[in-house]
C-alpha positions as CSV (number, residue, x, y, z in Angstrom):
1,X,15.6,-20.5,-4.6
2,X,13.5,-19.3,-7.6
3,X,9.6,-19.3,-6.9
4,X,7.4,-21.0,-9.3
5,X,4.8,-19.2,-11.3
6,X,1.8,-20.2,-9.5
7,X,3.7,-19.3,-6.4
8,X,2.5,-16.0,-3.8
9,X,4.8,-13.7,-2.5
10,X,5.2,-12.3,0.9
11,X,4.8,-9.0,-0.1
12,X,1.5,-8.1,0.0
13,X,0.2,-6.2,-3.5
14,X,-1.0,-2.4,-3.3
15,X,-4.5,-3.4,-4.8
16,X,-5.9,-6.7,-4.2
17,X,-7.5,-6.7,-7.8
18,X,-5.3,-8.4,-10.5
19,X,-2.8,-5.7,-12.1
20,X,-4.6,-6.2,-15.7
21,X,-8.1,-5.1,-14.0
22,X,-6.5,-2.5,-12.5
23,X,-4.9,-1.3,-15.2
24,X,-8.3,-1.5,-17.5
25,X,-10.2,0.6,-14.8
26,X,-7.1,2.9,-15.0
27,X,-7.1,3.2,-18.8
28,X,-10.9,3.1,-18.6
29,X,-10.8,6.1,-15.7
30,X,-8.3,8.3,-17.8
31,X,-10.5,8.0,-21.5
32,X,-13.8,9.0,-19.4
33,X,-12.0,12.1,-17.8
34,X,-10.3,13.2,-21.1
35,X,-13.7,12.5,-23.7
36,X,-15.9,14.2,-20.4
37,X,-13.9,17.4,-20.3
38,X,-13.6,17.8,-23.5
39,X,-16.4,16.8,-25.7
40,X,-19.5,15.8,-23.3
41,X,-19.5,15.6,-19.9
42,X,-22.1,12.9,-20.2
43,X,-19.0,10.4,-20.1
44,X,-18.2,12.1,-17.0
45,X,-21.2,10.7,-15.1
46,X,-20.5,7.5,-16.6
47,X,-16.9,7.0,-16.4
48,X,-17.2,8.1,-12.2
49,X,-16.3,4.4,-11.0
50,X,-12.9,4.4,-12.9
51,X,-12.3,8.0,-12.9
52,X,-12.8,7.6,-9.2
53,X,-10.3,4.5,-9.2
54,X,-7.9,7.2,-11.3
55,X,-7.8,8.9,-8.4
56,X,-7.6,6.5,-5.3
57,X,-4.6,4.8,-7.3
58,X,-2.8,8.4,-8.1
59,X,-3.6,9.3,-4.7
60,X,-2.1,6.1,-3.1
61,X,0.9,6.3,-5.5
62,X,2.0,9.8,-4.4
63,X,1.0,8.6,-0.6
64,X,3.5,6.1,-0.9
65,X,6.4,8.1,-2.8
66,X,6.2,10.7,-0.1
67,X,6.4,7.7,2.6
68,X,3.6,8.1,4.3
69,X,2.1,4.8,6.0
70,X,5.7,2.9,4.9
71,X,7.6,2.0,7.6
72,X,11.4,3.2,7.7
73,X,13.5,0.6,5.8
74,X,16.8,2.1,6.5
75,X,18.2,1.1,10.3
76,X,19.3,4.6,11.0
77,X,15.9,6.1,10.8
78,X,13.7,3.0,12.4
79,X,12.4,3.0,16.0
80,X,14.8,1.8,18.3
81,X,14.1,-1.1,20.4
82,X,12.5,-0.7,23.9
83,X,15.3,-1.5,26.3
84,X,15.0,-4.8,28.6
85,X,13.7,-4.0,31.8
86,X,16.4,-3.9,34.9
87,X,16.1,-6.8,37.1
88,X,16.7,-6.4,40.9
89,X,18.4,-8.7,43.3
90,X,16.3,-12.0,43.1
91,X,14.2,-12.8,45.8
92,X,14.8,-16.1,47.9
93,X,11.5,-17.0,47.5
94,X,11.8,-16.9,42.8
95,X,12.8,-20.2,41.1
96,X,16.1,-20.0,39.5
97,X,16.4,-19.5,35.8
């Protein structure tokens, strides 16, 4: 079935900003770190919220390409399930099922 373009996913997105605002504070970020270390560092005071974002997203990025906080999606390396509890003889007094 195709999804419409107005449609939301299930998956839920990494930042809950729109991509294009992320991307601007990303762009944003990497221009205040490159003009503050190299020609005033006036611009790095300035540019801290989206150098700051620069980081976070980096950070999160690597997070997640080294798996932590994903959960396994391969069946060989997931949790197995607890194992239904062993019922004794049934009582006289219990319903039957």
């Amino acid at each position: 079935m195709r999804q419409s373009v107005g449609a939301m996913s299930d998956e839920r997105p990494l930042f809950k900003h729109p991509p294009w605002m992320v991307g601007i504070m990303l762009i944003l970020g990497a221009m205040s770190l490159f003009v503050g270390l190299t020609l005033d560092p006036f611009w790095l005071v300035m540019g801290a919220p989206a150098i700051l974002t620069l980081f976070v997203y980096v950070g999160v990025r690597i997070a997640l390409s080294l798996g932590f906080g994903v959960p396994p999606s391969d069946p060989a390396g997931a949790v197995p399930p607890l194992p239904e509890p062993e019922r004794g003889p049934p009582s006289r007094d219990a319903p039957e099922p």
